[in-house]
N, C-alpha and C positions, 0 to 999 in steps of 0.2 A: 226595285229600282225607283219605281214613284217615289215610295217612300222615302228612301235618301233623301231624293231630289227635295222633297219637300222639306226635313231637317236641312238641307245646304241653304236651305231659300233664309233663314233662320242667320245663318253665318256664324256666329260663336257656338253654334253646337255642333259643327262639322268634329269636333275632337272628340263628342261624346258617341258620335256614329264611327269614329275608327277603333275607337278603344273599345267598344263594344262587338268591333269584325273579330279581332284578334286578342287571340285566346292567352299568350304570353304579354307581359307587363311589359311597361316602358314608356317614357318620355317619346311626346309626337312634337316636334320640336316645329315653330313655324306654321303650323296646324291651325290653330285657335284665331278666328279673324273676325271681325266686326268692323264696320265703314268707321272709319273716323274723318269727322269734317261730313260737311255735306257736298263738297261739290265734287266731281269727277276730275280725273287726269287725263284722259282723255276720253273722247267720243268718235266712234265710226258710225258714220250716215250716209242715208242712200245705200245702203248695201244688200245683198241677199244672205242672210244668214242662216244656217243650217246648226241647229241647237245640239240634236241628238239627245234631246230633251223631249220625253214625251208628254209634258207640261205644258211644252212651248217650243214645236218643233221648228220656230222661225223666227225671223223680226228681221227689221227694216234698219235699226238701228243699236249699236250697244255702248254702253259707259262701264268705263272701267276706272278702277280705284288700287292704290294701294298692292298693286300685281295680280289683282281680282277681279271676277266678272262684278260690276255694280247691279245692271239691269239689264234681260235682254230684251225687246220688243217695237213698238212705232218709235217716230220722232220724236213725236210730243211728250212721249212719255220716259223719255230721254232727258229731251231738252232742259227739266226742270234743275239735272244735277251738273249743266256749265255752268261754269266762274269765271271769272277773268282771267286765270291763267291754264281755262282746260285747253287741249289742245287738241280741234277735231277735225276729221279727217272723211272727207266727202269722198265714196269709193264709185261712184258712178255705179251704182246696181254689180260690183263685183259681189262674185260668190266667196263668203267667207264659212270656213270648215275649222270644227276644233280641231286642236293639232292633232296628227297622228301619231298613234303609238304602236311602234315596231314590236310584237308578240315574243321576238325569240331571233337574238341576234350573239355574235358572239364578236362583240364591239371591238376590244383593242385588237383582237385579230382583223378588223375590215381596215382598221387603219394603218397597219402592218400590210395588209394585201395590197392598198392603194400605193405603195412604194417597192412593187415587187413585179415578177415579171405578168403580165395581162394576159393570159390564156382563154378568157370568156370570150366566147361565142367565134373560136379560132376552128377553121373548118376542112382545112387539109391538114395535113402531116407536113408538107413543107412548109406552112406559117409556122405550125406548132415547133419546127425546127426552127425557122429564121430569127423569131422571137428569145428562142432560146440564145441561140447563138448573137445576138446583138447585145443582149444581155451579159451573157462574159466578155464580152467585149470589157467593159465598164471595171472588173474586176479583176483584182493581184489572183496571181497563184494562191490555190489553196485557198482560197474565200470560198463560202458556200454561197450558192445561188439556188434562190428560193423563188417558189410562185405556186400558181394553181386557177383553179377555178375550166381545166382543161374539162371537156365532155367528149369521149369517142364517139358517143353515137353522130356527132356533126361532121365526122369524115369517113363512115360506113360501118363503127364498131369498132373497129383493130386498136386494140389497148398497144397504148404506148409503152416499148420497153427500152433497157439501158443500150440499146444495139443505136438507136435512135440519137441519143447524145453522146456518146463517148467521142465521136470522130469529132466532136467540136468544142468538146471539154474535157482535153485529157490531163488538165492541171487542175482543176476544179470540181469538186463535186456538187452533187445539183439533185433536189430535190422535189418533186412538183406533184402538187393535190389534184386528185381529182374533184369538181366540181361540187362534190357532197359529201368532204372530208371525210369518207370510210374507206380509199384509197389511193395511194404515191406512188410518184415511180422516178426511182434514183438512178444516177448513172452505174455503171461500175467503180469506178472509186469510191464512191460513197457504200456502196453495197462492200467494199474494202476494207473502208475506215468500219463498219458496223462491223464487222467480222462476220459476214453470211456467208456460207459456202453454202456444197452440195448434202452436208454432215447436220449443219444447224436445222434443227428440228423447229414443225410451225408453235407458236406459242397457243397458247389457251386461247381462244375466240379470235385467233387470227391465221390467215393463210401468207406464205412466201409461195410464190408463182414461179413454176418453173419450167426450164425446157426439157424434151423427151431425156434428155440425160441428168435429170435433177438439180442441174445447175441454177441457179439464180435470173431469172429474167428483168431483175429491175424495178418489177410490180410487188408493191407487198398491201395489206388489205386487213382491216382493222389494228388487232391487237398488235400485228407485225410491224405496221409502221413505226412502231415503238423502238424497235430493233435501231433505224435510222435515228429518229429524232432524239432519242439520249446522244447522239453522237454529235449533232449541231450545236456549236456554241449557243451559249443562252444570248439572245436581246439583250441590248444595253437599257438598263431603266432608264436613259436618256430618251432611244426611241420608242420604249411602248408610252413611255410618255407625252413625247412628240406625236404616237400613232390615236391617242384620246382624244386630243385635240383637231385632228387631221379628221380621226372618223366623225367627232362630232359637229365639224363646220358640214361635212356630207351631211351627216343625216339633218340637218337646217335646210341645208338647198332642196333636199326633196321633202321638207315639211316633217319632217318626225322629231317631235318633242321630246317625246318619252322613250325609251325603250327598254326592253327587258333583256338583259344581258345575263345569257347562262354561264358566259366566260370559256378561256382558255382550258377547258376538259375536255378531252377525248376519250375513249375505250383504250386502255392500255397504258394511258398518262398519267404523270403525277398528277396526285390532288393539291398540290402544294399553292402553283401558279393562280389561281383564280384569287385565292389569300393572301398571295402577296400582291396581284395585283390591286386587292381590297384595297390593303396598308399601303404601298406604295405608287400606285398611279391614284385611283377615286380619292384617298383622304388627302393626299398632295393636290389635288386639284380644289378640291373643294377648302383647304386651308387656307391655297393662294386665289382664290375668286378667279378661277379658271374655268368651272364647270357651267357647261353652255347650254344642255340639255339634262334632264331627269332621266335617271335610272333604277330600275331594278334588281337586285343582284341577286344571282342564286350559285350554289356552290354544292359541289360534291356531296353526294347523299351520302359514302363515307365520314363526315367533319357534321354531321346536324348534330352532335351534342355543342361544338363548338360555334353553331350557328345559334344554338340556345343561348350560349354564355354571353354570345355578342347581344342577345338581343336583351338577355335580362339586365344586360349593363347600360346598354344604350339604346335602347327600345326599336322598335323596328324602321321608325320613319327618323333616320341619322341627321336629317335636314333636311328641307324644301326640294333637293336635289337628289339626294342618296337615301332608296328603301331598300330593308333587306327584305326579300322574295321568299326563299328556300329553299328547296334543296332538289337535285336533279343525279340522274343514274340513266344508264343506256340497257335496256332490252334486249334488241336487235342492231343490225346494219343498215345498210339503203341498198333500196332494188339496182341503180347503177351497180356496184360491186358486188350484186349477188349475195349480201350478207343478210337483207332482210330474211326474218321467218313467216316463214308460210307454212300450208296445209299440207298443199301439193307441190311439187317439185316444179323447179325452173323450167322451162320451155328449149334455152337452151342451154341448158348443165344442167342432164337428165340424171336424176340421183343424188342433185342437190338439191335442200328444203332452206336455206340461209343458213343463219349461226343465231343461238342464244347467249349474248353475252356475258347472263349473268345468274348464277343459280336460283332460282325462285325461290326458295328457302331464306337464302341470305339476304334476297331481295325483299322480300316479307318483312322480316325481321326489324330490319332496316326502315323500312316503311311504317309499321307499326309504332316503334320508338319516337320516330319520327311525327306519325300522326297525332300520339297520344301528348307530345311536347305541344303542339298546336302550331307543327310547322306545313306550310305548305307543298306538296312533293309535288315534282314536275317530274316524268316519267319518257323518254325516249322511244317509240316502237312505231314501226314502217308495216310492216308485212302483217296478211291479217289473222295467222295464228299470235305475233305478239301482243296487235291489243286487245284475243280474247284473254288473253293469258293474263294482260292486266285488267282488265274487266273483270275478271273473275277473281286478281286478288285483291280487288276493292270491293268486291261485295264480303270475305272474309275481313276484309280492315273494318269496314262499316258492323260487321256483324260482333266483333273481337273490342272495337273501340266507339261504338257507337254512332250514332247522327249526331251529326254539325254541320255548319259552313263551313266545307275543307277546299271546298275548290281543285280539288283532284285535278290534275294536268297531264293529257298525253301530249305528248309533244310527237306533230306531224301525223298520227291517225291517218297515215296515205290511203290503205288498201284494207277494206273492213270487208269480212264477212258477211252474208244476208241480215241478220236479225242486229249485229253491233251496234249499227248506227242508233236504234231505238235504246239498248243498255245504255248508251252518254248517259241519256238524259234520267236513268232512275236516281242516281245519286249526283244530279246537277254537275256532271262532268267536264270539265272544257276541252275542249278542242281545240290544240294551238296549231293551225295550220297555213302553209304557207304557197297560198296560192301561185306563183310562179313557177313553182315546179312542176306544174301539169301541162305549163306549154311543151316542157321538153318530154316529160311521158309521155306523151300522149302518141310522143313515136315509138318512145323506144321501151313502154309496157309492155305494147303486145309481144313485141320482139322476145320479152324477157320469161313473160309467164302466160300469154298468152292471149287473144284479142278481146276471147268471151270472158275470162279471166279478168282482163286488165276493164272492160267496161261497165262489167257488173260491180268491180271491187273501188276505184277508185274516185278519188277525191268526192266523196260523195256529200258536199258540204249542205245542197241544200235536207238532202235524207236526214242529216246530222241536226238541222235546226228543225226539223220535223218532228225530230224524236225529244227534241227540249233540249238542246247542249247548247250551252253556251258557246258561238265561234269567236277566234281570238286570234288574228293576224296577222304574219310575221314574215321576214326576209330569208331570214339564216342565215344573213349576209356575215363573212364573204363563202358561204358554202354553197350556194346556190347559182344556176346555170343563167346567163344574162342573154334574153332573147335579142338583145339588139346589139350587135356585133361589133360597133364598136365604141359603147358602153363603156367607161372604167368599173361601175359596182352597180350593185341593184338593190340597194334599199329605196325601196320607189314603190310608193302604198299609192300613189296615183295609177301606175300601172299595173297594182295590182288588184285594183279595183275594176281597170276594165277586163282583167283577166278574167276573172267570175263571173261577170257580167255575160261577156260572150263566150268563153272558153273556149275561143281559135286560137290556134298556134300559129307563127306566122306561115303563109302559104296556104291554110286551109280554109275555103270556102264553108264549110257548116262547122257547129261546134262538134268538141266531144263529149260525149255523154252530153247531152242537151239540157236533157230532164235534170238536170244538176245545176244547171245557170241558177245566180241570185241575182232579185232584182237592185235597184240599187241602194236602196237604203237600209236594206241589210248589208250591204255590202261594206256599205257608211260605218255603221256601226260597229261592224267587225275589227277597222281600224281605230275605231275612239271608243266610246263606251263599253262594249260588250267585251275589249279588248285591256280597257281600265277595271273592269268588276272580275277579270282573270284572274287578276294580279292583285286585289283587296284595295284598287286607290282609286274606284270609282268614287267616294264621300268627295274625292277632291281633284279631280283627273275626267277627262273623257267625254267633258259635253260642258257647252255653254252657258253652264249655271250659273244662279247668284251665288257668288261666294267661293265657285270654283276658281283655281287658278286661270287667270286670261291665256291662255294657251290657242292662238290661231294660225291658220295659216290664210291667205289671201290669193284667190286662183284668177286668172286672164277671162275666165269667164263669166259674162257680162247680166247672166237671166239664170235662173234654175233649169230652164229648158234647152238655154246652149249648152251648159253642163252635163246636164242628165245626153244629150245625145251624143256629144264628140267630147267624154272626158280630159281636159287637156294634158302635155305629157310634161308637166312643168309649175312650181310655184310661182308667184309674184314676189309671194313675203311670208316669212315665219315670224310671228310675237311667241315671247315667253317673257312670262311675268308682264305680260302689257306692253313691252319694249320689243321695238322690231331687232333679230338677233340674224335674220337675211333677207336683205343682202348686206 
C-alpha cells in the first residue's frame, strides 16, 4: 500500500500501477493524470483531514486540481498552488474523510426498495399489517405489491405468513423480503398465481413452508422464492432507471462515493438481469452524464467467460465511473432463514445444519476458470462450515493455479470456526463484511444456534485483522436490518462505523463480543482504503492522495477528538471529482 501511494504521488504512473494489478488487458480510460497549470481549483483550509494515507495520515489543508487530490498537508504548503480564480473554502477545523466506499450493495435494488413498502425496523405484527395494508390502498386490482426489509425477530420470532395478508389483499398479490433476502412471504393469491400447492415439490437449495397438512404457508426460503418471482411482472426499464438515480442521490447523503454492486442475483434467479442492468441502466447513465457516484460491478460467476470478453474489449476500468469487479456465486443462506451452513445443527430446527447452495465441484470448476482468466471471485458464505469449505477450496485454487494478487472475496464471513479467521490471511483473503448486521444478531444468534456458539463464532472482525485479512465494508443495502426504526434504508458507513467501534445494539449496556471492537481507524479504513484495495481501485480510490480522485466527504465535526468520541449520525458534504454532488 506505501508503495502505491508512493507511485500515485508521481501522477501519470497511476495507470502503470493498474495495469500491472490486473492480469486481463484493456484500456483504463481516464486513469492517466498529471497537474496541468499550476494553480489549484480549489482549496480546503482550516480543516482536519484524515488521509487514510499512511504517508500522511493528516493535514490542515488540501488543493485540488482537475478532479484530483493536488497536495495534502499545512497551509503554507497549500497556499503556493492559489490563482486568481481558485476557489477556497475555509471549513472551520471540520473533519474531512475520504469518501466512503460501500463493500457490497445491491444498488438498483435499494432504489427499487426506496419506493416500496418500509418494513425495516417494524416491530409488531399489527405495523407489519397496517403498512401493508396502506399500501394496497394506493393500488388497482391485480397490481403486485412489493416490499421487504421485515425482521421477526423485532416482534418475538413468528414468521409472517399468507393468513396475515389475505384478509386485506384479496385482489392483489403481495410479496415481501425478508430483511436478508434469503426469504418471502406471499399472500395466497400470489402462492396462486405461482402455482404452489400441497403437490409442488421444494426445489433444489430451497424450502416452501408449510402447515401440519402440507399446504402452503406463504413463506418460501431461498431457491423457492424463485417459484414467486418468475410470476411478478418485470420493472419497467423506466423505473430501475429512475431507481439508479434515486439510490444514488442516497448513497451521497450518507457519503458513499463508491460502491461495489453485486447486482440483481439471488440463489434460484436468472443470471440475465445484472447484464442487462449493465447495458441498460449503468451504460444509459453513464452515456447521458447521469452517473453521480463510481461503481463496481460484479456479475454471476456462471457468465465469467462473458465478463472476460467484456473486459478484453473494453478493459476493466469502462470510465472514471464504471469498473468491472467480477464475478460472484452463493455458498450458503443467512442464519435469519436458517439456510446458512454450519457444523452443528440449529438450536432451534434441531436436525437442521442450513442448505449448500451450490455443488463444490461445480463451484470449483467455476472458480478455477475463472481465477486462471485473471478474474476476481467474490464468493457468498454465512455459516462456519461454508467459509471452511471455501477456505479450503482456495487453498486447491492457489495450489491448481498458483500465487497472485487475486483478492479472493468471501462475502459476509458472519460465523467462522476457531482457527478460520487466521486462514484469511494465508492467501491475503478479504473479508467483505457488513457490520450492521451484528446489531440485529446479537439477539437473535444465540436464539438460532446457540449463545456459546453464536459468541465464539461471530463477527470476529477484529480476530480477522489479526490474522492479516484484509477488512472491506459494506451495507447490503437494501438486504439488511435498519436499527433505527424509522430509517428509510441503511447505507450509512457513519453508523457503521460506530457499530464496530462499540458493538451495542440498541438497549444494551456492554458490547458483544467485546474482544471484537475495532478501534477507530481501522474502522476508517475499512470504509475507504482497505475497502478500495478489495476491489483492485486502491492506485486511484480510498484515501487522500496526490493524484487520487478528490473524493470527500465533510462531517459537523469540528476537532478529531469530537469525532473520534460521538461519531456523528450525518454528513455535511459529499465532493466527487472535487465538486460538491451533496447537498
Amino acid at each position: 500500500m506505501l508503495a502505491q501511494s508512493a507511485l500515485l504521488a508521481a501522477g501519470a504512473a497511476a495507470l502503470a500501477v493498474v495495469a500491472a494489478v490486473f492480469l486481463l488487458p484493456g484500456p483504463a480510460p481516464h486513469l492517466p493524470w498529471a497537474p496541468r497549470g499550476r494553480f489549484a481549483d480549489m482549496i480546503l483550509a482550516n480543516a482536519t483531514i484524515y488521509t487514510a494515507d499512511p504517508v500522511r495520515p493528516f493535514g490542515v489543508a488540501m488543493a485540488v486540481r482537475g478532479g484530483r487530490v493536488l497536495h495534502v498537508g499545512t497551509y503554507d504548503s497549500v497556499k503556493e498552488f492559489r490563482g486568481k480564480h481558485t476557489y477556497e473554502r475555509n471549513l472551520s477545523g471540520n473533519v474531512v474523510l475520504p469518501g466512503f466506499i460501500d463493500s457490497h450493495v445491491h444498488l438498483i435494488d435499494g432504489g427499487l426498495q426506496l419506493a416500496r413498502v418500509p418494513l425495516r425496523g417494524v416491530k409488531s405484527k399489527d405495523v407489519f399489517i397496517s403498512r401493508v395494508k396502506e399500501a394496497v390502498r394506493d393500488k388497482h386490482p391485480g397490481q403486485w405489491v412489493r416490499g421487504g426489509g421485515w425482521n421477526n425477530d423485532f416482534w418475538g420470532g413468528d414468521f409472517p405468513v399468507a393468513a396475515w395478508l389475505d384478509d386485506i389483499s384479496p385482489d392483489n398479490p403481495v410479496w415481501l423480503t425478508r430483511m436478508d433476502g434469503h426469504m418471502g412471504v406471499a399472500n395466497s393469491l400470489a402462492i396462486k398465481i405461482a402455482g404452489i400447492d400441497k403437490n409442488t415439490n421444494d426445489p433444489v437449495g430451497g424450502t416452501i413452508v408449510r402447515t401440519t397438512e402440507r399446504e402452503p404457508n406463504g413463506l418460501l426460503v431461498d431457491a423457492a422464492m424463485k417459484l414467486v418471482l418468475d410470476v411478478i411482472p418485470d420493472v419497467s426499464l423506466t423505473e430501475r432507471r429512475e431507481a439508479l438515480l434515486r439510490a444514488s442521490r442516497h448513497a451521497l447523503m450518507r457519503g458513499v462515493t463508491t460502491v461495489v454492486d453485486v447486482g440483481s442475483y439471488f440463489p434460484g434467479m436468472s443470471e440475465k438481469q445484472p447484464w442487462q442492468d449493465f447495458s441498460d441502466i449503468y451504460q444509459w447513465a453513464q452515456s447521458m452524464g447521469k452517473m453521480m457516484i463510481r461503481v463496481c460491478l460484479f456479475f454471476p460467476l456462471p457468465t465469467w467467460s462473458r465478463v472476460c470478453d467484456l473486459i478484453h474489449e473494453k478493459g476493466r476500468l469502462l470510465s472514471e465511473w464504471i469498473h468491472v469487479g467480477g464475478v460472484k456465486a452463493f455458498l450458503d443462506g443467512s442464519l435469519g432463514s436458517s439456510s446458512a451452513l454450519f457444523y452443528e445443527s440449529y438450536k432451534d430446527d434441531l436436525g437442521s445444519f442450513g442448505l449448500q447452495l451450490i455443488d463444490m465441484d461445480v463451484l470449483l470448476n467455476a472458480t478455477l476458470e475463472s481465477d486462471k482468466s485473471g478474474l476476481q471471485v467474490a464468493i457468498h458464505a454465512i455459516g462456519d462450515k461454508a467459509n471452511d469449505m471455501l477456505l479450503d477450496m482456495l487453498d486447491e485454487v492457489v495450489n491448481l493455479n498458483g500465487m497472485r494478487d487475486r483478492r479472493f472475496r468471501i462475502e459476509h464471513a458472519q460465523h467462522l470456526a476457531p482457527s478460520a479467521a487466521k486462514r484469511f490471511g494465508e492467501h491475503n483473503t478479504i473479508a467483505s463484511v457488513q457490520p450492521d448486521h451484528l446489531l440485529d444478531d446479537a439477539d437473535s444468534a444465540g436464539k438460532k444456534i446457540g449463545v456459546e456458539r453464536a459468541e465464539r463464532s461471530s463477527y470476529l472482525f477484529r480476530s480477522l485483522l489479526a490474522g492479516g485479512t484484509h477488512l472491506a465494508f459494506g451495507s447490503d443495502w437494501p438486504l439488511t436490518v435498519c436499527v433505527i426504526v424509522f430509517l428509510v434504508s441503511d447505507i450509512n458507513p457513519l453508523q457503521a462505523i460506530k457499530t464496530v467501534m462499540s458493538r451495542k445494539p440498541p438497549g444494551w449496556e456492554v458490547p458483544w463480543i467485546s474482544t471484537e471492537c475495532l478501534p477507530l481507524d481501522d474502522s476508517l479504513k475499512a470504509h475507504t482504503i482497505s475497502a478500495a484495495h478489495a476491489c483492485f481501485l486502491d492506485p486511484v480510490l480510498g484515501s487522500l492522495s496526490e493524484g487520487k480522485y478528490a473524493d470527500f466527504v465533510v462531517l459537523p465535526s469540528t476537532s478529531w477528538k469530537e469525532f473520534a468520541d460521538d461519531i456523528p449520525g450525518h454528513v455535511l458534504a459529499t465532493y466527487v471529482n472535487g465538486k460538491q454532488a451533496y447537498p
